[in-house]
C-alpha positions as CSV (number, residue, x, y, z in Angstrom):
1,X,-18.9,31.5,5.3
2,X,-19.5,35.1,5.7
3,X,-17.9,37.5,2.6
4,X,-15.6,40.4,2.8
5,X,-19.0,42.4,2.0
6,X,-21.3,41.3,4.4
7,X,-18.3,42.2,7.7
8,X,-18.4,45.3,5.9
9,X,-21.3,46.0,5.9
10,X,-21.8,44.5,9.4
11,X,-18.7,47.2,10.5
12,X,-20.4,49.9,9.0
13,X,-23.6,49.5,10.7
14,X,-21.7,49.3,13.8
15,X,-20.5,52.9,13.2
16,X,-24.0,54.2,12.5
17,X,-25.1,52.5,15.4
18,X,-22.4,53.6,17.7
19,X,-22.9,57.2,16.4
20,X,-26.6,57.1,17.4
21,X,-25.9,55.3,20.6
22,X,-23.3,58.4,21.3
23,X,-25.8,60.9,20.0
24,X,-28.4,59.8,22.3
25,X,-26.2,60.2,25.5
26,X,-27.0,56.7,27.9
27,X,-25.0,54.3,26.5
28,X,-25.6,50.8,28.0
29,X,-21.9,49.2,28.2
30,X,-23.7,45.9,26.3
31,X,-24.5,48.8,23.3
32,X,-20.4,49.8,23.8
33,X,-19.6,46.3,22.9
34,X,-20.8,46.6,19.6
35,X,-18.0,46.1,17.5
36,X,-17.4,42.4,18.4
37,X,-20.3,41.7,16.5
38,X,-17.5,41.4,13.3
39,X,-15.7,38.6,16.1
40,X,-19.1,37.1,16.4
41,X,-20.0,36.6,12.9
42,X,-16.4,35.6,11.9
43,X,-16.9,32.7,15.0
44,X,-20.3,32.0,14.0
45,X,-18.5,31.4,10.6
46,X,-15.9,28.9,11.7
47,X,-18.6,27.0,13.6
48,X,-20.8,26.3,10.7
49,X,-17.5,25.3,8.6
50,X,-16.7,23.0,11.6
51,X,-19.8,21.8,11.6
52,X,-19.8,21.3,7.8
53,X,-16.3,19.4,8.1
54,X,-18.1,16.7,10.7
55,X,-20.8,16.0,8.7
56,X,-19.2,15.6,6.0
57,X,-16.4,13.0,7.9
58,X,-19.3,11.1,9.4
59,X,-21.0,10.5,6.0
60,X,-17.7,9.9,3.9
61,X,-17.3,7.2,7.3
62,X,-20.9,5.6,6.8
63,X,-20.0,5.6,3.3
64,X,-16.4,3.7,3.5
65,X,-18.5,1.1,6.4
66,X,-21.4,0.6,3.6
67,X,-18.4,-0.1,0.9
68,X,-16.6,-2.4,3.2
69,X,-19.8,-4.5,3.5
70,X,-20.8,-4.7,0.2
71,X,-17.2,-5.8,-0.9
72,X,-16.9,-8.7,1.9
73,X,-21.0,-9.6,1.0
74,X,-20.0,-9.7,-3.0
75,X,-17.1,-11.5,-1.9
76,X,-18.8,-14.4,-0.2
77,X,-21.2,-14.4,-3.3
78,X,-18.3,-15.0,-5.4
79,X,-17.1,-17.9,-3.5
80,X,-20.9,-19.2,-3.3
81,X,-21.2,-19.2,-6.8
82,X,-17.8,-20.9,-7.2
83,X,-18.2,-23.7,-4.9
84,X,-22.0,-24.4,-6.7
85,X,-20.1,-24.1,-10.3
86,X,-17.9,-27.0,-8.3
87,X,-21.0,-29.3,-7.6
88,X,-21.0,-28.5,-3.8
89,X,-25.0,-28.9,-2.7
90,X,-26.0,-25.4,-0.9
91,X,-26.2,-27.5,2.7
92,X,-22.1,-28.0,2.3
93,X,-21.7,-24.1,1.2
94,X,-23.9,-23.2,3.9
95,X,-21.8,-24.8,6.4
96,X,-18.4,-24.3,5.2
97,X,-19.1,-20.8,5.1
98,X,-21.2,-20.1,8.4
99,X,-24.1,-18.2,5.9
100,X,-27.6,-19.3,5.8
101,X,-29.2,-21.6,3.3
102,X,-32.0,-18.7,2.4
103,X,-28.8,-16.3,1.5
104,X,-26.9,-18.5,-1.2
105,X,-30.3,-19.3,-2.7
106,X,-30.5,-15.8,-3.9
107,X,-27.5,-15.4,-5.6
């Protein structure tokens, strides 16, 4: 974000600027539009925040799809290790709850 300081600045060197372009006597009308470099830097400004704000969503989303995951995965383990605590052979638990053989054995 740019500081109160630094568009200061920025509008100061405008001035100088502008006074040398005036002192010099062909002024370009690109030169004469100077003093929106303070509107460019305040816009440049609220696209980095923007940009900021959509990174930030899109990893706080990953995160809360990561999370959901986990908690339905640690779920089914729960149940696995529930239903083997129960006597049920890893073939039944397999097949009652559509996972693969090779994924209960790890629990």
């Amino acid at each position: 974000m740019v500081k109160d300081e630094k568009i200061e600045v920025i509008d100061l060197f405008i001035r100088w600027f502008n006074n040398y372009l005036g002192n010099i006597g062909n002024i370009d009308e690109e030169f004469e539009s100077l003093s929106s470099l303070k509107e460019v830097s305040g816009m440049l400004a609220t696209s980095l925040e923007v940009h900021d704000r959509k990174i930030a969503d899109s990893a706080r989303q990953e995160g809360i799809e990561r999370g959901i995951e986990k908690g339905k995965k640690e779920g089914l383990m729960d149940s696995v290790n529930r239903l083997r605590g129960k006597g049920i052979s890893i073939l039944e638990i397999s097949e009652l709850l559509d996972i693969p053989v090779e994924d209960i054995g790890k629990e």
